[in-house]
N, C-alpha and C positions, 0 to 999 in steps of 0.2 A: 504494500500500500504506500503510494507516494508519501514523503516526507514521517511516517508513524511508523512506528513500530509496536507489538505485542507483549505486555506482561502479563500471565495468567495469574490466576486464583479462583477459586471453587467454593461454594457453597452450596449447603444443602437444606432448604428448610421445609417443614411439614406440621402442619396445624396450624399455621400460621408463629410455629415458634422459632428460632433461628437454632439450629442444633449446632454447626462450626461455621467457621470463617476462618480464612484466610486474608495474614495484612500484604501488606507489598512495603516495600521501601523505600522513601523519595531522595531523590540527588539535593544537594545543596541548593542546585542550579536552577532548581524551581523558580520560574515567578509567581504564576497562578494555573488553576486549576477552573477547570469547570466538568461539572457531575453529568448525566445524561441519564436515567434508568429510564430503561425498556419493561413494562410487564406487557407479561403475553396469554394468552389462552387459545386454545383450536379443539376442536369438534366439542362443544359442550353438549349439543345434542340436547336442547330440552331439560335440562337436568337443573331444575331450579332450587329441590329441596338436596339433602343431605341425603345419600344412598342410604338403605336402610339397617338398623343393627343386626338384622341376621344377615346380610347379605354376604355370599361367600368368597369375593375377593375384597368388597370396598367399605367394610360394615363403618358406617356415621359418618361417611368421607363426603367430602367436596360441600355444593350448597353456595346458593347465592348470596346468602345474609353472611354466611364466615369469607369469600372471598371481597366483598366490599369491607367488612371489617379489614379485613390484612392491607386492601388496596387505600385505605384514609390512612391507615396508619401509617404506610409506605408515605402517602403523598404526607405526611404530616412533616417528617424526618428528611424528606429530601424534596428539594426545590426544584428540579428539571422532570418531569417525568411523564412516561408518553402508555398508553393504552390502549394493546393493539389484539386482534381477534383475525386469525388464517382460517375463517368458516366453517359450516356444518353446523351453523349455530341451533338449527332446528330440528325437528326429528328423533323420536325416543323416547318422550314419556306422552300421556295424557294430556297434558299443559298443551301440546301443537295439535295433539288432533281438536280439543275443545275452542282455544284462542287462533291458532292458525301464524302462531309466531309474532304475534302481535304484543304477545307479555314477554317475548324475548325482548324485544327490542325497548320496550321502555324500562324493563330491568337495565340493559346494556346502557342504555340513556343516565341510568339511575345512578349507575357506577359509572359515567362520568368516562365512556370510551373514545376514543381519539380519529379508530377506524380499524375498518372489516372489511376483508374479501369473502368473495362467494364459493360456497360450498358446493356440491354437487346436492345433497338434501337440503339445502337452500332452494331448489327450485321444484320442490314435492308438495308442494302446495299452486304449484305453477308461474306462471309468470305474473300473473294477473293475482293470487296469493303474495306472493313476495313485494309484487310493489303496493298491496294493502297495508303489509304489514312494516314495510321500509317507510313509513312516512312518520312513526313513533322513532324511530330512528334518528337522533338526532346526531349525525355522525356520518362520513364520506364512507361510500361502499367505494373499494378499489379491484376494478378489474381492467387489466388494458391487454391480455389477448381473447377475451369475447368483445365479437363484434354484434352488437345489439339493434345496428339500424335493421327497421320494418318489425319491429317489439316493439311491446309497451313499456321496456326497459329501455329504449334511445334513450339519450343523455342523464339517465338516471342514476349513471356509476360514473368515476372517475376513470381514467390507465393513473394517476397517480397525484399524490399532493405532498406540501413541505410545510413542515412546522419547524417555526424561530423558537429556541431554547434560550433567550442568554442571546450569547453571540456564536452559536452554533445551528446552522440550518439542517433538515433532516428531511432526507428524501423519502415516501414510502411510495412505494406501485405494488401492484397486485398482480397475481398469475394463478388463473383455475386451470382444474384439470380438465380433459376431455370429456364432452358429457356424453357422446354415442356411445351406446353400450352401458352407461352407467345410469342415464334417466332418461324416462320413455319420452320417445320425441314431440310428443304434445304438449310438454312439459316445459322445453326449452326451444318450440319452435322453429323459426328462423335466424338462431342465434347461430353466428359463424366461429368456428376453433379457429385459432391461429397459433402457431408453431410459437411455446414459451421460450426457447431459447434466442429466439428472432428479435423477442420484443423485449425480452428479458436487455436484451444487450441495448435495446435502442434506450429504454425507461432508463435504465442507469445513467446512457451516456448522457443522457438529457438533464438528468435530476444532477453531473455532475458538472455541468455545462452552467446549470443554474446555480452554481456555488455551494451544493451540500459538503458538509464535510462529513455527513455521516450517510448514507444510503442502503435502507431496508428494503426486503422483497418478502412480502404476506404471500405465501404459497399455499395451494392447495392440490398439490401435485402426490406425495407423499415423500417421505424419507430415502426409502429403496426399493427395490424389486430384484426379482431374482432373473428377471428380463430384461431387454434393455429400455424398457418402457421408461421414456421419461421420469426423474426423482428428484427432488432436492440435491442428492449425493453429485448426481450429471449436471444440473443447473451449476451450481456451483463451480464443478472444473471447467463448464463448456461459456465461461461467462466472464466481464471485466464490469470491474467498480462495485461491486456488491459487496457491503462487508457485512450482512448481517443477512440470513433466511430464516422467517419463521415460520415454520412447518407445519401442516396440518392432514389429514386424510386417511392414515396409513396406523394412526392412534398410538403414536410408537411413544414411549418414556424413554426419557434420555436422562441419564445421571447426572449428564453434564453436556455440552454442547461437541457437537460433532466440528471438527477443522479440516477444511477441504482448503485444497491452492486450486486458484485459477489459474485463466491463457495469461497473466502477468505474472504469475508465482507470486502472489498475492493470496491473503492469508484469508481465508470466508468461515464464517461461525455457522452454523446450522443447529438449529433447537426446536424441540417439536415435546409436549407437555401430557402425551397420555392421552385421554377425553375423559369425558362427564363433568367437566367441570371441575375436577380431585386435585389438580396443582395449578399453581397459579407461575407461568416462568418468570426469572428476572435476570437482565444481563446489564451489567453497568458499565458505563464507556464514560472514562475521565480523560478529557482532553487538559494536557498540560503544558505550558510555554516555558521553555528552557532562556533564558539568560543571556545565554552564549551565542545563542543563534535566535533567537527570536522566533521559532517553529513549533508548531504543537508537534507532539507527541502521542499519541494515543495510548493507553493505557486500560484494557478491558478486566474487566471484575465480572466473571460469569457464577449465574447462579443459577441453580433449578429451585424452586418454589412449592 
């Protein structure tokens, strides 16, 4: 990554309590710092209340009321921080077939999210479903390789947006997966695929063009496959300017964030949080100015949640 470099550390927290941390060490040469956290969520699926106490992997896990508690208290304790969802928000319990995703999205509202791509059950209620229930929504849907013209979805998503941190701009674009094959075509219409690595590259080069110093990609592709069907894992090396993918589709838990080089031997983080809503991610990016040279530094602090 031009001009930054990577310092790791890992944490792990669960119930909302911090179990370890890891410090890092600062040079002399510091001037100043500036913080960034990232939290993240993907496929919550409907999953409003807390799994249940018999239940046989996740008994009294996740729940919307425990992750807005962890997410104020995160906002309480740090100044920069962004709130972001790689889709499937819908789909899985009762709460969608009765509301139709409509109580997702003012929960999501509730807690104060930043922006979301689209899921593949994101669109199982239709098209004409999703954008009932996208107007509680107060928050940019990012998708920039579905092409949406002759829907009722034209202009109703972004390919991407930036938010000012401070004196840090922050790119995010969005990439779903393919929907033949995965949702019946009445479903998604006249909605056109277009090749994620195509645009993957163009969203970056743009969001880099536009001065970001940090650039996110909401994926809903998945992790990996044992095919060579497109992944997060191939995004990643088949790509320039990305330094952050956050994962969604594939429901995979990650201990810790996955690091892939791209076509610049460039360092990309990959994280993807399980589903049901049972962890909340968080990766923190400290941009620091050295003294000596006047240049940030990047300094990432990865956490799983």
């Amino acid at each position: 990554m031009d001009r930054r470099k990577f310092i790791r550390t890992t944490a792990l927290v669960s119930g909302g309590m911090i179990i370890s941390t890891s410090a890092f060490s600062q040079s002399n040469s510091i001037l100043k710092t500036k913080k960034i956290t990232i939290l993240h969520t993907n496929d919550t699926h409907s999953n409003i209340d807390p799994f249940p106490l018999n239940h046989a992997k996740y008994p009294d896990k996740g729940g919307v009321a425990r992750r807005f508690d962890l997410i104020q208290k995160i906002r309480s304790q740090e100044e920069h921080v962004l709130l972001l969802d790689a889709g499937d928000i819908f789909q899985g319990t009762p709460y969608f077939n009765k509301f139709g995703g409509v109580l997702e999205m003012k929960l999501m509202t509730a807690l104060g999210y930043d922006a979301a791509t689209l899921g593949n059950h994101d669109f199982d209620g239709g098209m004409d479903g999703f954008l009932k229930a996208k107007q509680f929504g107060l928050f940019p849907f990012l998708c920039s390789n579905y092409n949406f013209e002759n829907t009722v979805l034209d202009a109703q998503t972004q390919r991407n947006t930036i938010f000012q941190k401070g004196n840090v701009k922050i790119g995010v674009f969005g990439i779903g997966v393919e929907l033949k094959g995965l949702v019946p075509d009445d479903k998604f219409k006249e909605t056109k695929y277009i090749d994620p690595i195509e645009i993957a590259n163009q969203q970056a080069l743009e969001l880099k063009n536009s001065g970001c110093d940090l650039i996110i990609c909401l994926s809903h592709l998945g992790y990996e496959y044992t095919t060579d069907k497109i992944s997060d894992r191939i995004l990643a090396k088949k790509t320039k300017n990305v330094h952050l993918i956050i994962g969604g589709h594939t429901h995979t838990f990650l201990e810790k964030p996955t690091e892939e080089i791209n076509l610049e031997g460039n360092l990309v983080l990959i994280n993807q949080v399980g589903w049901g809503g049972i962890n909340l991610g968080r990766i923190d990016f400290e941009f620091e100015t050295k003294l000596f040279s006047k240049k940030e530094v990047l300094i990432i602090e990865k956490q799983n949640l």
